[in-house]
Backbone and ligand atoms as CSV (ligand in chain L), in Angstrom:
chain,resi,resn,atom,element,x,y,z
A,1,UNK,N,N,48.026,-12.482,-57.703
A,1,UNK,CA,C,46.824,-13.321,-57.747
A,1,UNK,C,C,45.619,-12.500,-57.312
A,2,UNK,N,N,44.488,-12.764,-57.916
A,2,UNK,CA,C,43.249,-11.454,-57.747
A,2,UNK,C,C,42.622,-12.695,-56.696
A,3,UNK,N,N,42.709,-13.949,-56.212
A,3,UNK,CA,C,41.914,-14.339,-55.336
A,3,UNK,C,C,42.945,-15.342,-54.569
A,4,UNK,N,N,42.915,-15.670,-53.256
A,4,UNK,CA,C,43.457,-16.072,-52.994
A,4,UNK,C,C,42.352,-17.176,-51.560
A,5,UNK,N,N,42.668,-18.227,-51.897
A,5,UNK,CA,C,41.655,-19.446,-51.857
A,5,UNK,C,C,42.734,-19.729,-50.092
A,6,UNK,N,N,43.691,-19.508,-49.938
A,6,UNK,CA,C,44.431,-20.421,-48.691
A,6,UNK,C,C,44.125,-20.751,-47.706
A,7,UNK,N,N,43.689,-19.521,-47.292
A,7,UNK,CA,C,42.936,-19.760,-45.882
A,7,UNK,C,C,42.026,-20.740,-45.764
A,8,UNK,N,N,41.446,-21.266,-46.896
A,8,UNK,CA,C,40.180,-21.859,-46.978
A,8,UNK,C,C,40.588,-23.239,-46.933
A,9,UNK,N,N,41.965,-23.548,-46.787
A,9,UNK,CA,C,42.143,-24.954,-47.124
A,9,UNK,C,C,42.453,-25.298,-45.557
A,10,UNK,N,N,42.355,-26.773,-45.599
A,10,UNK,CA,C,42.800,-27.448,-44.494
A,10,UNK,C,C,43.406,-28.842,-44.888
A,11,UNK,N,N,44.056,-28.841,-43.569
A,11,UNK,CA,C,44.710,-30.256,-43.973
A,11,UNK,C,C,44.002,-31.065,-43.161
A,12,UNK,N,N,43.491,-32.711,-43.676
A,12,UNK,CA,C,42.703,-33.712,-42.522
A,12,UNK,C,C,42.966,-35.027,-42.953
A,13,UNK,N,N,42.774,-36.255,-42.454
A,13,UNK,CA,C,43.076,-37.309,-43.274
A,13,UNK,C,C,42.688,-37.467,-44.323
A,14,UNK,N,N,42.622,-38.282,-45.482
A,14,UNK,CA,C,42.485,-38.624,-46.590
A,14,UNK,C,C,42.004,-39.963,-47.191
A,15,UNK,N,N,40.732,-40.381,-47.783
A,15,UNK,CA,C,40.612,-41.483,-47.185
A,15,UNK,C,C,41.462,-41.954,-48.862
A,16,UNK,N,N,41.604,-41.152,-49.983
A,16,UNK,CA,C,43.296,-41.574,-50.406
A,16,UNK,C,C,44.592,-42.369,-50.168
A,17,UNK,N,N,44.832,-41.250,-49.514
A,17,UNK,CA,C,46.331,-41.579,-48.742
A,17,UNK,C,C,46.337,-40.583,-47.779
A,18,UNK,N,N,46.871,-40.862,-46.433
A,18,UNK,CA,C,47.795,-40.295,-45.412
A,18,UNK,C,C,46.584,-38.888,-44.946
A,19,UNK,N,N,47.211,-37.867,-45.627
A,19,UNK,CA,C,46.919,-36.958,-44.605
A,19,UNK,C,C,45.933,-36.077,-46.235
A,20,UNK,N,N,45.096,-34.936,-46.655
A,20,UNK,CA,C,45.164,-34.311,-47.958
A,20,UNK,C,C,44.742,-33.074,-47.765
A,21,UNK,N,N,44.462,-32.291,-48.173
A,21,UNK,CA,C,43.904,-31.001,-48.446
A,21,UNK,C,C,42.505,-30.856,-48.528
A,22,UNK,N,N,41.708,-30.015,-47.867
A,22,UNK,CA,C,40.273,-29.666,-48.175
A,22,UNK,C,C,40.181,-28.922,-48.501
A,23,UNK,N,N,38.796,-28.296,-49.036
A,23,UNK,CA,C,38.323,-26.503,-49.031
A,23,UNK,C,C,37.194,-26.544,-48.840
A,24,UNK,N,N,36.878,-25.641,-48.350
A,24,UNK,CA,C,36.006,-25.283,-46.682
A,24,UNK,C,C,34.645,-24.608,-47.445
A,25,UNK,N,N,35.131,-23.942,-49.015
A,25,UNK,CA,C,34.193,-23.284,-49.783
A,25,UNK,C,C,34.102,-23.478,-51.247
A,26,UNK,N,N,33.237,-23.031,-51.959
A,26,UNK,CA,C,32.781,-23.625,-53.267
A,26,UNK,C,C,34.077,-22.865,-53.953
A,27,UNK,N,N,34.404,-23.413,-55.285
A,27,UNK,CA,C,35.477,-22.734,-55.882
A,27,UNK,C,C,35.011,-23.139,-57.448
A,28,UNK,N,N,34.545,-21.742,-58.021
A,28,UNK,CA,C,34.318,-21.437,-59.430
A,28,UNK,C,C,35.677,-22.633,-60.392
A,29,UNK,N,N,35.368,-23.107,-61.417
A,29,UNK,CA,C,36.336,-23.038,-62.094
A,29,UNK,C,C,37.262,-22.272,-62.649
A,30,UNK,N,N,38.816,-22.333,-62.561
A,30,UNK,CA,C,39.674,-21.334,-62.990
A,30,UNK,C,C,40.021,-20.792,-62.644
A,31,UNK,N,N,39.683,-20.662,-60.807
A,31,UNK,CA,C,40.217,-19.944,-59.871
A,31,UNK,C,C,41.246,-20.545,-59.556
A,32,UNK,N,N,42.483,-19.220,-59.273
A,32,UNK,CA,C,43.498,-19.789,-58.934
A,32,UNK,C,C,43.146,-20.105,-56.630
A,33,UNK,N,N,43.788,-21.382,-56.229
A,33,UNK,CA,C,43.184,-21.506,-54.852
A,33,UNK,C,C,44.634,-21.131,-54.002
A,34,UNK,N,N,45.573,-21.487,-54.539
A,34,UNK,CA,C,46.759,-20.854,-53.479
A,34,UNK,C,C,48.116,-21.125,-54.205
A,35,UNK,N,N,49.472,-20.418,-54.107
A,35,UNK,CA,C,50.466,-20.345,-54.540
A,35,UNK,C,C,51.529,-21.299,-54.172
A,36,UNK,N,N,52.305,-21.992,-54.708
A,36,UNK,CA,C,53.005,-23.232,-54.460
A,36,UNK,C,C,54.091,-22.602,-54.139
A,37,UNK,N,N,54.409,-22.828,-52.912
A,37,UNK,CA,C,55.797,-22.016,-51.796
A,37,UNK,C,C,56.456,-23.232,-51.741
A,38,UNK,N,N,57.842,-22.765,-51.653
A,38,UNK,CA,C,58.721,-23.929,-50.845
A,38,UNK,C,C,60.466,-23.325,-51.471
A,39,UNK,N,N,61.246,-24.754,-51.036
A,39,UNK,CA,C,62.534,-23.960,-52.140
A,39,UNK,C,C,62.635,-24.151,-53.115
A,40,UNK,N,N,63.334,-23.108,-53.945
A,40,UNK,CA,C,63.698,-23.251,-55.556
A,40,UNK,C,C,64.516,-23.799,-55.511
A,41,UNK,N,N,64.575,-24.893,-56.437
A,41,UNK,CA,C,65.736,-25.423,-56.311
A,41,UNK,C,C,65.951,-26.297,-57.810
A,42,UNK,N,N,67.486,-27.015,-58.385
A,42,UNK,CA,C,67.587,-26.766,-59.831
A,42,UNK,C,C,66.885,-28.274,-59.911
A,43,UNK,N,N,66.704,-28.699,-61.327
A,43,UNK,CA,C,66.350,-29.849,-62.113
A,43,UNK,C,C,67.184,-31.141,-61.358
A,44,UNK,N,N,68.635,-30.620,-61.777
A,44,UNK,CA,C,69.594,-31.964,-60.656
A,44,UNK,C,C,69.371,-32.164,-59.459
A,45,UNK,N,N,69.295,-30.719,-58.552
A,45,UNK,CA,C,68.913,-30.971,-57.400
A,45,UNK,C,C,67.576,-31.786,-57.206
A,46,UNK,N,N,66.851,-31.592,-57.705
A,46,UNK,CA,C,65.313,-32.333,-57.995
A,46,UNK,C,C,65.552,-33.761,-57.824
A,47,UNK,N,N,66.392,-34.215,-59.244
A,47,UNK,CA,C,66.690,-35.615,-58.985
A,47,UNK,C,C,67.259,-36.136,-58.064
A,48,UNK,N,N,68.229,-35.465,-57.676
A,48,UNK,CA,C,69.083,-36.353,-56.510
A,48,UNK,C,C,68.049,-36.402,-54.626
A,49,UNK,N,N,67.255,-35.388,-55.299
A,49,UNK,CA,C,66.480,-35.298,-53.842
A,49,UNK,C,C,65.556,-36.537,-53.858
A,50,UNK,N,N,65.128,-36.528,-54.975
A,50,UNK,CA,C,64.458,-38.088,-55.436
A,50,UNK,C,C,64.663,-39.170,-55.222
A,51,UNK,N,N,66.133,-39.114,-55.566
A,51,UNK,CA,C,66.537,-40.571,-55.932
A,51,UNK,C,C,66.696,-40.893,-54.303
A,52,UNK,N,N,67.886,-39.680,-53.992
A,52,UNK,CA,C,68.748,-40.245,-52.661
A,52,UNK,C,C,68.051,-40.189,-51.384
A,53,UNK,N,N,67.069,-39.283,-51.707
A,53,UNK,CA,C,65.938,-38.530,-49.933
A,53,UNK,C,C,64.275,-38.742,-49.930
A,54,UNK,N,N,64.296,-39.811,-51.497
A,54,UNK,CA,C,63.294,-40.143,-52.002
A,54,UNK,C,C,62.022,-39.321,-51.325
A,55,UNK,N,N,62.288,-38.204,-51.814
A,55,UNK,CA,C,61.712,-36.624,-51.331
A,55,UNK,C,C,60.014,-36.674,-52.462
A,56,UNK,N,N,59.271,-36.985,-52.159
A,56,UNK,CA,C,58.323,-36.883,-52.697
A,56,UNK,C,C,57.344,-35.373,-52.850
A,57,UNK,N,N,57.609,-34.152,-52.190
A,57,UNK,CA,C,56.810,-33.122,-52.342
A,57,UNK,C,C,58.013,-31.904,-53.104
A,58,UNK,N,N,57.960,-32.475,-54.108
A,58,UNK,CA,C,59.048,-31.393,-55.206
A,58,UNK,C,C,57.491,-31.511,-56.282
A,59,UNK,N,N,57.272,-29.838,-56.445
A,59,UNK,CA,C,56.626,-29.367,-57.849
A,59,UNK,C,C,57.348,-29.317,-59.245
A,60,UNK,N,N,57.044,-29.562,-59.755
A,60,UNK,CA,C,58.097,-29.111,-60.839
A,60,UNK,C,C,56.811,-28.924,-61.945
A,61,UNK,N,N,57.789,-28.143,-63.182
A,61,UNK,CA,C,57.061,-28.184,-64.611
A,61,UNK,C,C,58.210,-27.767,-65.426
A,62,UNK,N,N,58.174,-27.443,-66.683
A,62,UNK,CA,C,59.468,-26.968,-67.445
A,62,UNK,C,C,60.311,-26.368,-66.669
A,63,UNK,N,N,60.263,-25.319,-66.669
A,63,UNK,CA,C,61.300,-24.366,-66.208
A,63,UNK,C,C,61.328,-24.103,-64.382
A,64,UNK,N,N,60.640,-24.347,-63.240
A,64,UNK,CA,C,60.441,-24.463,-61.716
A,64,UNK,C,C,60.395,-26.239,-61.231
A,65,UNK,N,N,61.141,-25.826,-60.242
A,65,UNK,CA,C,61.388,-27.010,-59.378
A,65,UNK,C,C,60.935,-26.172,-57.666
A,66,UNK,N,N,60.219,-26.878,-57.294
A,66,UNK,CA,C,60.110,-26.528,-56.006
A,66,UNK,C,C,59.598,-27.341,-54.778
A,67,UNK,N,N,60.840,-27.552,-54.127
A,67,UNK,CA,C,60.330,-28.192,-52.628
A,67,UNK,C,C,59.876,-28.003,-51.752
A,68,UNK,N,N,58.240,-28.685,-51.521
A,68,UNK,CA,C,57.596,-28.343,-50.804
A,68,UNK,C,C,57.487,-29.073,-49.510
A,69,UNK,N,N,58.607,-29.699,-49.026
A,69,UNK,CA,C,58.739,-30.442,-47.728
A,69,UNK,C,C,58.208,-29.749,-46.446
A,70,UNK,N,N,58.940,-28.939,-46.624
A,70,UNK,CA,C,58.997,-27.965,-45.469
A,70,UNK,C,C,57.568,-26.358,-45.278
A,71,UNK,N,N,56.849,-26.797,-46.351
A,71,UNK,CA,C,55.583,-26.260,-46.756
A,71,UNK,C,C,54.637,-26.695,-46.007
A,72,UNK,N,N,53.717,-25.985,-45.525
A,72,UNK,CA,C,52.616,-26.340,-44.438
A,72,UNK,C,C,51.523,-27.310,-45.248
A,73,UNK,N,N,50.716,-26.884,-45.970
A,73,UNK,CA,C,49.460,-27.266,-46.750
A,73,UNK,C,C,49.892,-28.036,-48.086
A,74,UNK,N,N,50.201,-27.301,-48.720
A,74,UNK,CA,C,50.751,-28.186,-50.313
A,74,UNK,C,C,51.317,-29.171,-50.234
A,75,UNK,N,N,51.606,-29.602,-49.454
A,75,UNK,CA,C,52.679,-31.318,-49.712
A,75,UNK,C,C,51.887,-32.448,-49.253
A,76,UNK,N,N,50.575,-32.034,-49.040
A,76,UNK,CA,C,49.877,-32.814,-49.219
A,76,UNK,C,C,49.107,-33.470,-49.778
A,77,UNK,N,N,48.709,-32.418,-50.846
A,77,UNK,CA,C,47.710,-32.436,-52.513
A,77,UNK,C,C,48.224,-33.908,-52.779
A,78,UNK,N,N,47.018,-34.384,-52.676
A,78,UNK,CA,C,46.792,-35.928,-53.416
A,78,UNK,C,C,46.822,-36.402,-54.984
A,79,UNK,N,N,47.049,-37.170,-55.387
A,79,UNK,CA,C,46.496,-37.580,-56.825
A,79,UNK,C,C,45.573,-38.216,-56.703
A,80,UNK,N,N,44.536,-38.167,-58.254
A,80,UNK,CA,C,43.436,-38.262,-58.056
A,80,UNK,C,C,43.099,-38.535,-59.758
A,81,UNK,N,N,42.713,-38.944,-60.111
A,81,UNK,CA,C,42.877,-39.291,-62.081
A,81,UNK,C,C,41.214,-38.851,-62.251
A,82,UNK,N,N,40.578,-38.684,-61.615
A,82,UNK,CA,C,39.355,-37.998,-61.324
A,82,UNK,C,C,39.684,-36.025,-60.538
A,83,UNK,N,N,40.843,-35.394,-61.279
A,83,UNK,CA,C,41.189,-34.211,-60.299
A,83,UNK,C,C,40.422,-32.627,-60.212
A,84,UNK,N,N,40.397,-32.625,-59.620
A,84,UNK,CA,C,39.786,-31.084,-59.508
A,84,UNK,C,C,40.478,-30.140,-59.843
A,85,UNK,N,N,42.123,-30.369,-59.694
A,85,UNK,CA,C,42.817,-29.364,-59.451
A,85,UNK,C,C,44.213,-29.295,-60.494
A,86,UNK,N,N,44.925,-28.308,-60.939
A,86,UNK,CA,C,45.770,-28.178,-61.934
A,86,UNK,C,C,47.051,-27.309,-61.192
A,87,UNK,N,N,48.505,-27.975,-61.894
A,87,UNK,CA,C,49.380,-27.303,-61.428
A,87,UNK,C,C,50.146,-26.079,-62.563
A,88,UNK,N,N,49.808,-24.660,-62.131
A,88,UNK,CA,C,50.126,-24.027,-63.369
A,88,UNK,C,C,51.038,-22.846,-63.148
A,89,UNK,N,N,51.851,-21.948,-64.005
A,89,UNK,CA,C,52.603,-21.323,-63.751
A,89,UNK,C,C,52.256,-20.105,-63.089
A,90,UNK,N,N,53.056,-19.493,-61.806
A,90,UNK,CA,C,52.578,-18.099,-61.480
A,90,UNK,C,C,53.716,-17.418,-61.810
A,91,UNK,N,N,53.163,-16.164,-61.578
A,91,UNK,CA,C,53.946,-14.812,-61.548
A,91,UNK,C,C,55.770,-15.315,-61.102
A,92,UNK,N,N,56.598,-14.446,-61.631
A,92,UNK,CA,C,58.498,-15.430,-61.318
A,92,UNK,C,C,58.741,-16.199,-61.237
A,93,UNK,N,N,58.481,-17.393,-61.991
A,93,UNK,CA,C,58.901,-18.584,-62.616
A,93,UNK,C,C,58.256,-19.453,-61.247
A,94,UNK,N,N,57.198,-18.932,-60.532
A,94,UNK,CA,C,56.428,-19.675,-59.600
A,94,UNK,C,C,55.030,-20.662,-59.809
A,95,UNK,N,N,54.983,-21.470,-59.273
A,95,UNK,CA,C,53.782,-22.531,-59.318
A,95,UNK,C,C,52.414,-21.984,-58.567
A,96,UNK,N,N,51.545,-22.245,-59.079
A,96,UNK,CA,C,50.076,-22.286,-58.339
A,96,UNK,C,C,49.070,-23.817,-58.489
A,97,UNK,N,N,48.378,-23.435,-57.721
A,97,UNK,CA,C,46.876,-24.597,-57.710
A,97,UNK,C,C,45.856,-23.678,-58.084
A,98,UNK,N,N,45.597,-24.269,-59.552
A,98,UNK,CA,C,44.238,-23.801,-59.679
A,98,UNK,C,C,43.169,-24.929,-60.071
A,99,UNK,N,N,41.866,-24.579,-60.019
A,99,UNK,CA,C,40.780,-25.257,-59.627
A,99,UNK,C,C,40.666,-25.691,-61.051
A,100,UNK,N,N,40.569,-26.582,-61.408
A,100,UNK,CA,C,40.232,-27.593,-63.056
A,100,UNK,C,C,38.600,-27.407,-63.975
A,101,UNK,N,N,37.705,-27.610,-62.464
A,101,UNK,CA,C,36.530,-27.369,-62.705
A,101,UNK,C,C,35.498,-26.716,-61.318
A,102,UNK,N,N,34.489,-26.567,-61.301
A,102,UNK,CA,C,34.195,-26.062,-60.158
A,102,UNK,C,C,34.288,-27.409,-59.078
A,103,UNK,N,N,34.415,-26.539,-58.055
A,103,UNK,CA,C,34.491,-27.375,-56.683
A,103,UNK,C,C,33.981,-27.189,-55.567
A,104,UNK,N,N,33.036,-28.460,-55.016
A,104,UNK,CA,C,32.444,-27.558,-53.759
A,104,UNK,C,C,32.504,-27.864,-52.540
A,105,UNK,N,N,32.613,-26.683,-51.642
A,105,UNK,CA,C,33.024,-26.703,-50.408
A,105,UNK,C,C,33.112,-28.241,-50.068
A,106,UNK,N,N,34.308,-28.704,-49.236
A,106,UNK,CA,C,34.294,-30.062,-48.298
A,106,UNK,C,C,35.005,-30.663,-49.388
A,107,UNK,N,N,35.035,-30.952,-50.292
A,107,UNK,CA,C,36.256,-31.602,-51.498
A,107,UNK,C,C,37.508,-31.698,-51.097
A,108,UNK,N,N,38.154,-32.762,-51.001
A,108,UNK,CA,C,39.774,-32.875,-51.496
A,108,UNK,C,C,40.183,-32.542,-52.627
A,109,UNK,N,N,41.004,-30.978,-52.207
A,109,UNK,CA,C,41.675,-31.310,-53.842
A,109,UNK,C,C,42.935,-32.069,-54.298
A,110,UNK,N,N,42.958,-32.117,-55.290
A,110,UNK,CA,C,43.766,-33.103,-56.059
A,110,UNK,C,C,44.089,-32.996,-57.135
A,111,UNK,N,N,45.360,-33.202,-57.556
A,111,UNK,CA,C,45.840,-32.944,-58.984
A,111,UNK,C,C,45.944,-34.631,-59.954
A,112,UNK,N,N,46.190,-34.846,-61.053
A,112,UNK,CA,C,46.923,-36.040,-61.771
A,112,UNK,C,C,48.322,-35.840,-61.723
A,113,UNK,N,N,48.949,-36.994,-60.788
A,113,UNK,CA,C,50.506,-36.551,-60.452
A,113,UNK,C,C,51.393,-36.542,-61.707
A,114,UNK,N,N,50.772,-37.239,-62.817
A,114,UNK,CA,C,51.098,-37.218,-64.117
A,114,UNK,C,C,52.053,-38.254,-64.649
A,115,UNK,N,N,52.680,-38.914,-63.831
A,115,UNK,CA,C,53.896,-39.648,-63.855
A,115,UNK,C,C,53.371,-41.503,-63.611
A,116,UNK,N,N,53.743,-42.231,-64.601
A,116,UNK,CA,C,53.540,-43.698,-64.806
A,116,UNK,C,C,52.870,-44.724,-63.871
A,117,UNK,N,N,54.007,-44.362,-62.563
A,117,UNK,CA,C,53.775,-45.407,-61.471
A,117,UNK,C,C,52.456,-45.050,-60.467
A,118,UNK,N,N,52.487,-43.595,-60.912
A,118,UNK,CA,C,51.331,-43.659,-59.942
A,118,UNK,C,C,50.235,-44.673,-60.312
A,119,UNK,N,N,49.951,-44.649,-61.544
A,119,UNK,CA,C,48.451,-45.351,-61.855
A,119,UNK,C,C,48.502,-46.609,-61.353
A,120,UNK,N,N,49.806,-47.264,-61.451
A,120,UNK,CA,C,50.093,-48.849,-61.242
A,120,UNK,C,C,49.361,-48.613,-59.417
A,121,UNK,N,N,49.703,-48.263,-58.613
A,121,UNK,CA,C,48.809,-48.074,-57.413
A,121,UNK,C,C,47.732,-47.519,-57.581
A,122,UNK,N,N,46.695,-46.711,-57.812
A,122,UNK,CA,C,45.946,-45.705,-58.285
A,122,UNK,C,C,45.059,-46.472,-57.503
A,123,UNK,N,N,43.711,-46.612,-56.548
A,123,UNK,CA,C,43.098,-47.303,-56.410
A,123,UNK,C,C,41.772,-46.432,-56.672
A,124,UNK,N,N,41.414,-45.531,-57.491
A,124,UNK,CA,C,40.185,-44.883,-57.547
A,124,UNK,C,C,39.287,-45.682,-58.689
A,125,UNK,N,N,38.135,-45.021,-59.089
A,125,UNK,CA,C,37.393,-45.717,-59.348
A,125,UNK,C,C,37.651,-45.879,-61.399
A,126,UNK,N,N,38.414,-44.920,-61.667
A,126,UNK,CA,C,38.846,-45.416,-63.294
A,126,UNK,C,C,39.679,-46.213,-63.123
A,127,UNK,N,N,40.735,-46.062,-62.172
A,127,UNK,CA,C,41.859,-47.160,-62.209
A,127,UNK,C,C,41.241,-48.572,-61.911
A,128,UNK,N,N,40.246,-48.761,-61.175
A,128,UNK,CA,C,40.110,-50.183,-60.756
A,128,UNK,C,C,39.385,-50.959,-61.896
L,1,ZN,ZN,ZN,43.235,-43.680,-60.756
C-alpha cells in the first residue's frame, strides 16, 4: 500500500450504532485508508460463525473471508447507504478500506454492508 491512512483513525461512539470509526484527516478519493486484518478463515467457517456465534465482524468478498473480532479498529466500520468508504481487494487474497469519495477530516467512515436486512433497520436519511 503506497499510503497508509491507520493511524489516523479512531474509534468513538457513533451516533449510528454503538461504537464507529473516525479520521482525524481529509482523505482524497481512492485512497486506500487501512488494511483489513483479522483471521482467514473458509466460506463454511464464515457461516457457521454466523449462524452459531452470530459473529457479526467477518469481511468477506469472493474469494477472502476474514474475522475481524479480535481486530482493534475495523470491526467497527458502520453501514451507511450514504458511504464514504469501499471494501476492496489487497495484495494475498487480502481486504482493504478504501475511501469511495473524498472525505474530510472528523467523518465516520462507513461502508454499504450490502446485505438485505440491513436496510429493513437502516435509519439514515434515504432509508427513512
Ligand atoms: Zn439507509
Amino acid at each position: 500500500m503506497n499510503s497508509n491512512y491507520e493511524n489516523f483513525v479512531i474509534v468513538k461512539p457513533s451516533v449510528i450504532h454503538g461504537n464507529g470509526i473516525f479520521i482525524t484527516v481529509d482523505i482524497p478519493s481512492g485512497k486506500d485508508i487501512m488494511l483489513i486484518e483479522g483471521e482467514v478463515i473458509t466460506e463454511d467457517e464464515c457461516i457457521r460463525r454466523e449462524e452459531e456465534e452470530g459473529n457479526v465482524y467477518i469481511f468477506w468478498n469472493e474469494d477472502s473471508y476474514i474475522d475481524t473480532e479480535k481486530t482493534e479498529k475495523i470491526k467497527y466500520l458502520n453501514h451507511k447507504c450514504d458511504f464514504n468508504c469501499e471494501v476492496l481487494e489487497s495484495e494475498n487474497n487480502g481486504l482493504k478500506l478504501t475511501a469511495s469519495r473524498d472525505i474530510t477530516a472528523g467523518e465516520e467512515l462507513t461502508i454499504d454492508y450490502g446485505y438485505d436486512e440491513i436496510y429493513e433497520f437502516c435509519r439514515c436519511s434515504l432509508c427513512a
